[in-house]
N, C-alpha and C positions, 0 to 999 in steps of 0.2 A: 418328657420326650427326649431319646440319647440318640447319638450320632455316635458311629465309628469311622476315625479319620485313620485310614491304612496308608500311610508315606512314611519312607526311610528316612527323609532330610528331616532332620530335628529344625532347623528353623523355619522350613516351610509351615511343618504340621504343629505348632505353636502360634504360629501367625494365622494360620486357619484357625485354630480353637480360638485364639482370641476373636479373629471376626463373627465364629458363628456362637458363640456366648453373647458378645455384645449386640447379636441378633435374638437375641434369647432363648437359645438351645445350645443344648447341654453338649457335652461330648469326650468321649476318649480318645484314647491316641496308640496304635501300633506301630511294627517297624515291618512286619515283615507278615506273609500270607500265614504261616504258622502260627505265628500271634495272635491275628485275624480270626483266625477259625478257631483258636483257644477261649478267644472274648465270644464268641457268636453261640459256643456253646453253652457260656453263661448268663448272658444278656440278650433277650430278643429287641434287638436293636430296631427303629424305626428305619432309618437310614443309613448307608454305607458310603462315602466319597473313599475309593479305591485308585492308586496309583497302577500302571505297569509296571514301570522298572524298581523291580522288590529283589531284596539279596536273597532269598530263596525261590526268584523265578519270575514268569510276568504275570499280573492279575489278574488277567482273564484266565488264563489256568485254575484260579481259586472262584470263579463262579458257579461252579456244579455245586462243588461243595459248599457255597454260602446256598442256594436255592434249596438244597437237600435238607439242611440245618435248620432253615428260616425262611419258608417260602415268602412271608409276605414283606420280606425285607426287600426295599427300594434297593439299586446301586445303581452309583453315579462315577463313572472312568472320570478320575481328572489327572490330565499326564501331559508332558511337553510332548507327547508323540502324536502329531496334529493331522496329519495325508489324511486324504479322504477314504482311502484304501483303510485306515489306524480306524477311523472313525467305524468304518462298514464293518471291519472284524469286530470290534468290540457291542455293537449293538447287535449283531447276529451271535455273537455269544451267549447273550444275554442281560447285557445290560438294558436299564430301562436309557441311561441317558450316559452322554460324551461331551464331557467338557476340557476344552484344550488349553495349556499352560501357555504364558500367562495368561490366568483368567481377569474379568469386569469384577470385583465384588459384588456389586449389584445382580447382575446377569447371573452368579451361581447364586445368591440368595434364592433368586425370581426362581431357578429353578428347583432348587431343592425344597420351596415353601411347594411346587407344584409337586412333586412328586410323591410327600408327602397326604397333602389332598387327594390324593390316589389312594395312599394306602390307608388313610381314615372313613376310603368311602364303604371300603369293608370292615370297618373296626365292626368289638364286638358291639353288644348292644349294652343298654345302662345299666350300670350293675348298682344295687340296693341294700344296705345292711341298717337295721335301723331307721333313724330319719336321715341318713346317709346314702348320697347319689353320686356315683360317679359316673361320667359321660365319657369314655374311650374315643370316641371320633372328634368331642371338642377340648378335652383335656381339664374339663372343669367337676369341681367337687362342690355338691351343693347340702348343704343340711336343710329339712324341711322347706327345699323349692329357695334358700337365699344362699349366695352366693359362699360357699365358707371360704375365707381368705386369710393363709397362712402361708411361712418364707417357703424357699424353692427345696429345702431339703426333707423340712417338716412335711411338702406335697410328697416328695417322691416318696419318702418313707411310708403315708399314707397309700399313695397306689399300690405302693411293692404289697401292702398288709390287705388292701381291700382286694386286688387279685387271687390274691389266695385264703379269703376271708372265711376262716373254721377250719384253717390247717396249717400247720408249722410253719411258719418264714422261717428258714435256717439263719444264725446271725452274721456269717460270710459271705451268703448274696444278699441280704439285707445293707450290709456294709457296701456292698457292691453297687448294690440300684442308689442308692441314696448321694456315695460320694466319689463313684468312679474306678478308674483303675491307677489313674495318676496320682489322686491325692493322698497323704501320709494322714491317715486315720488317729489321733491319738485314743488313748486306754479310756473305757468309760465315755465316750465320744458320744455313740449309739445308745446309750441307755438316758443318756441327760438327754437326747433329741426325743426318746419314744416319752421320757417323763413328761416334758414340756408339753410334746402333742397331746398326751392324758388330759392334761389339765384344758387344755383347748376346745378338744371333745366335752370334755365335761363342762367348759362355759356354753358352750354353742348346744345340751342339749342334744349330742347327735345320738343316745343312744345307744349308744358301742363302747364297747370296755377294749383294749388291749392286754393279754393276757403276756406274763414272763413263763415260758416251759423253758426250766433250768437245763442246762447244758447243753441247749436245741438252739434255742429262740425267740420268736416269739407270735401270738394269736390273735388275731382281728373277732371279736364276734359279737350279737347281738346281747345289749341289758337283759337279764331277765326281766320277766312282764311282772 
């Protein structure tokens, strides 16, 4: 589950990702609405905490176009711009919610754990490859009904592969679902993570092979019987 944290202030939007990491959620980081809707066309983002004041404009400006791109992305105004008049425009915009700077930590956790459970009430339904389960609304990956439990990259990489299971993961949004926009990917990075998951799969039984299609990416599908 990613987040996109859209603030210009490099120390604010650093101090957020650290809090909502150490809440255990993931997230990237833009500067500007252009950015924004650069990331949103390559990431179907759970959630958006969006600033107003952006160097190419105010936020709510880029709310059509996030709705248009990703309707069932959450956004969350968080901005020093507090009136209640601030408040009213931004949720008749279209925001689901408005939170005003300084925020509680706690207080935007609470909310964005909520708004989230919103948008998992419509996830898809469980999807199945193999003795391979994964649950979109709980976040959880199960092999034959027991819990499979591997690090947080090895998951994401498995979702990126189980969502699109019997067709190419290209290996630049593969890079992308798995490590972000911020962090510096070294060479061979991705293929020692899919080897690793191989062997994983194959202790746990789950029936699914990972395929390499050369100079594409790569394939989630079921063992042959």
């Amino acid at each position: 589950m990613r987040l996109l944290i859209v603030e210009d202030e490099p120390e604010i939007a650093a101090l957020l990702g650290e809090q909502l990491q150490d809440a255990g959620l993931e997230c990237d980081r833009v500067g500007s609405i252009g950015e924004a809707v650069d990331a949103l066309r390559n990431f179907p983002y759970e959630l958006i905490l969006l600033d107003r004041r952006l160097p190419d404009g105010d936020g709510l400006a880029s709310i059509p176009s996030i709705r248009s791109l990703r309707p069932q992305t959450r956004i969350i105004i968080l901005t020093a711009r507090d009136a209640p008049t601030d408040k009213a425009n931004g949720l008749d915009a279209g925001a689901d919610d408005y939170v005003a700077k300084p925020y509680e930590r706690q207080e935007l956790l609470a909310r964005i754990r909520a708004r989230l459970r919103q948008s998992s009430a419509g996830a898809l339904p469980p999807m199945a490859v193999g003795a391979l389960i994964f649950d979109p609304a709980s976040g959880q990956m199960l092999v034959g009904g027991v819990p499979f439990i591997v690090n947080r990259r090895e998951f994401a990489l498995l979702e990126a592969l189980v969502r699109r299971v019997n067709q190419v993961a290209p290996r630049n949004i593969l890079i992308q679902e798995v490590y972000g926009l911020d962090e510096p990917v070294l060479p061979g990075a991705l293929d020692t993570l899919v080897s690793r998951l191989r062997r994983r799969l194959a202790e746990a039984d789950a029936k699914v092979v990972i395929h390499l299609v050369r100079g594409r990416g790569y394939l989630l599908s079921e063992t042959a019987s």
